[in-house]
C-alpha positions in Angstrom: 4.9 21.2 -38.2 6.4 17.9 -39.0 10.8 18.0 -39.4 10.4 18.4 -43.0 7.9 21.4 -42.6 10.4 22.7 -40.6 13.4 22.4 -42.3 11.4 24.0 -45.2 10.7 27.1 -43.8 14.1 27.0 -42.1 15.4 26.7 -45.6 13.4 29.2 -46.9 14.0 32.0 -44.3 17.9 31.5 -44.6 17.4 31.3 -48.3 15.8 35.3 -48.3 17.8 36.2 -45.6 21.0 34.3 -44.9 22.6 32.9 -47.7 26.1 31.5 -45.8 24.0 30.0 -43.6 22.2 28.5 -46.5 25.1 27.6 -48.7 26.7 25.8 -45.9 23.8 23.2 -44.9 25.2 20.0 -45.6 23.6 17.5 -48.2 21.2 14.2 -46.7 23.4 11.2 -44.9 22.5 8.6 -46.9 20.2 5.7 -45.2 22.9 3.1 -44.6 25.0 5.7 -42.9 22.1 6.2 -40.7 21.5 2.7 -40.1 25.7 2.1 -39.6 25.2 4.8 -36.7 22.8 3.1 -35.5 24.7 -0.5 -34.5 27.5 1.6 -33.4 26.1 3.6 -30.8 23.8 0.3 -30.0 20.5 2.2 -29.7 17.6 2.9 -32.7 17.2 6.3 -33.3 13.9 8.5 -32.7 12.0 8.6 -35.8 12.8 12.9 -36.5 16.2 12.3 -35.8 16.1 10.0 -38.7 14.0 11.9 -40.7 16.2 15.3 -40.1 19.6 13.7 -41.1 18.2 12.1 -44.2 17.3 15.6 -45.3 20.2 17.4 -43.6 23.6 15.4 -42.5 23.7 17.9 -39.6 22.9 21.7 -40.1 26.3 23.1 -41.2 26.6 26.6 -40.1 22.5 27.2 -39.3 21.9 27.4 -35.7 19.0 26.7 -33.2 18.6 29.0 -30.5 21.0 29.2 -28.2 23.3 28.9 -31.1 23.7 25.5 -30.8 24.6 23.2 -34.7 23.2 19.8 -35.1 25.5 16.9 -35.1 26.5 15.3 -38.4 25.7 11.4 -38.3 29.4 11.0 -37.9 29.8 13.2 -35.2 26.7 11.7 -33.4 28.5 8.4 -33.4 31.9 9.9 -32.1 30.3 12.0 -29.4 28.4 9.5 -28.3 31.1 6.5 -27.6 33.4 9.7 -26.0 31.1 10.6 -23.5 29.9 7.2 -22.9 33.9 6.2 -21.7 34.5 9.0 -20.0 33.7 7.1 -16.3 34.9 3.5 -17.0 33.2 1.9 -13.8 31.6 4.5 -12.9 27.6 3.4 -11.8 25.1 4.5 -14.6 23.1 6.2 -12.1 26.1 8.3 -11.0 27.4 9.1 -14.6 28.1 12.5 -15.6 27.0 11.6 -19.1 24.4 8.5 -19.6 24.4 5.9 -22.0 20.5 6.5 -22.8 21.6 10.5 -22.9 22.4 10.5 -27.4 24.2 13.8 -28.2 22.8 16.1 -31.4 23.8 19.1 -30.8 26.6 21.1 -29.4 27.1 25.4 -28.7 30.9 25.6 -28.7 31.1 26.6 -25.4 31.0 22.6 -24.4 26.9 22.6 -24.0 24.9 20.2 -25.8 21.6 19.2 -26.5 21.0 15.5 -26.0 17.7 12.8 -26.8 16.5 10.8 -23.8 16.6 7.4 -25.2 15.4 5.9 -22.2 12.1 3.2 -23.7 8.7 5.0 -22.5 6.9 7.7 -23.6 9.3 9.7 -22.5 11.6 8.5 -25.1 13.2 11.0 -27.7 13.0 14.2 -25.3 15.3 16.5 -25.8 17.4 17.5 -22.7 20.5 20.0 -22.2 23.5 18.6 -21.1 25.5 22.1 -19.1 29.7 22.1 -18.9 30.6 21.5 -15.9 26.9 20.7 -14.1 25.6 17.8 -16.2 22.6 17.1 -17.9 18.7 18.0 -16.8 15.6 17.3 -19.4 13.6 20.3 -20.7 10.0 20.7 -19.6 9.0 23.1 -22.0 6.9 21.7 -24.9 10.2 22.0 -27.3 11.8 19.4 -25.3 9.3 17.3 -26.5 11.2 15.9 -29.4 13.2 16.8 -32.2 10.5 17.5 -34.0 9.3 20.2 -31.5 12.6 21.7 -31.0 12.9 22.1 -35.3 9.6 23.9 -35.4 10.5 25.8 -32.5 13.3 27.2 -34.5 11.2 27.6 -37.5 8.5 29.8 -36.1 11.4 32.1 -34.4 12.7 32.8 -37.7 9.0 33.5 -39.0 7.6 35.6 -35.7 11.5 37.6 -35.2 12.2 35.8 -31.8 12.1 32.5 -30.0 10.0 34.0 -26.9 10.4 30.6 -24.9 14.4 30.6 -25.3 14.9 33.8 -23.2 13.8 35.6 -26.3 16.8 35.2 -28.9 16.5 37.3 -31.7 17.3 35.8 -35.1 20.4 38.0 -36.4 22.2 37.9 -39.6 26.1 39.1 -39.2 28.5 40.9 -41.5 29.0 37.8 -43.6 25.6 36.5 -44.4 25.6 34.2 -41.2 22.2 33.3 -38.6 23.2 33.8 -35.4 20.6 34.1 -32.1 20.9 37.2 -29.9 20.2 37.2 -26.4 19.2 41.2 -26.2 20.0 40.5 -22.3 23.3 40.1 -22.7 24.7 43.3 -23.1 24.2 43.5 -19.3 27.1 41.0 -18.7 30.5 41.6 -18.2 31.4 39.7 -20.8 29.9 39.8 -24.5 30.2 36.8 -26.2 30.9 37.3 -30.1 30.2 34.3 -32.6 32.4 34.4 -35.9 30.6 32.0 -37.9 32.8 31.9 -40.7 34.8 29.3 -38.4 32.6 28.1 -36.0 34.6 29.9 -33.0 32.8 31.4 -29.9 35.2 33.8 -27.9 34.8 36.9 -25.5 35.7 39.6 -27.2 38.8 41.4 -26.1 40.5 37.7 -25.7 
């Protein structure tokens, strides 16, 4: 599937099945909002990228698996000049975030989901950028691109599960709200609730 495919039977699923998530996905950014982002983060940005934000200025309270929300336009921008100033003289090589590294996603627990704008045919993969251990690029065909991740998401929400995401199970809470389920995680000391009705993740108990 194409982004807009996906976003369609995104859109549809949360339409039949969770309507907060629904309600709360943000209208298009408009094109010279995109193209604004674009000079201030200094880089052109992969095709879907585009394409997604023009139909969805981020993904309000939806969630990919892993329960991670897309980055408004705005928030791409902000993100992106952040983590690129957080070494100042620091070797590119040796950065703990890289200025070809551009941030669209994030889980709330300070992961986030980044596009490898390095130029090649590489270029637009999606990699995962882990608190505390830095960033690595997927392998798995979702990585691909945008585009991949999207229908990724889109088929989970048709077949019941995201098999290639440690199996997350597409949930809908108390209040009408996606969220992905790790049926794993029960075995954990500690269950981590998400109350999307504020975007907070927390351990229970705390």
């Amino acid at each position: 599937m194409n982004v807009n495919d996906s976003w369609q039977c995104i859109e549809r699923w949360l339409h039949e099945n969770a309507s907060a998530s629904y309600a709360s996905l943000p209208h298009p950014a408009h094109e010279l909002t995109v193209e604004a982002a674009e000079d201030s983060c200094g880089l052109v940005f992969p095709r879907d990228l585009v394409i997604s934000l023009r139909r969805h200025d981020g993904s309000g309270a939806f969630v990919l698996p892993g329960n991670y929300v897309l980055f408004t336009v705005n928030e791409i921008v902000t993100m992106y000049a952040e983590c690129c100033a957080a070494e100042p003289g620091v070797p590119e090589e040796s950065r703990y975030w890289r200025s070809v590294w551009l941030p669209i996603a994030g889980n709330g627990a300070g992961n986030y989901l980044f596009l490898d704008m390095t130029q090649g045919l590489g270029r637009g993969r999606v990699g995962t950028h882990w608190h505390g251990d830095g960033g690595e690029l997927g392998s798995e065909p979702y990585f691909a691109s945008l585009s991949a991740l999207l229908d990724e998401a889109a088929r989970g929400l048709s077949d019941g599960a995201a098999e290639d995401w440690i199996t997350y199970l597409p949930k809908v809470d108390d209040d009408n709200f996606l969220v992905w389920e790790d049926p794993d995680a029960q075995m954990d000391e500690t269950v981590v609730t998400w109350n999307m009705s504020d975007f907070q993740r927390r351990p229970d108990g705390l």
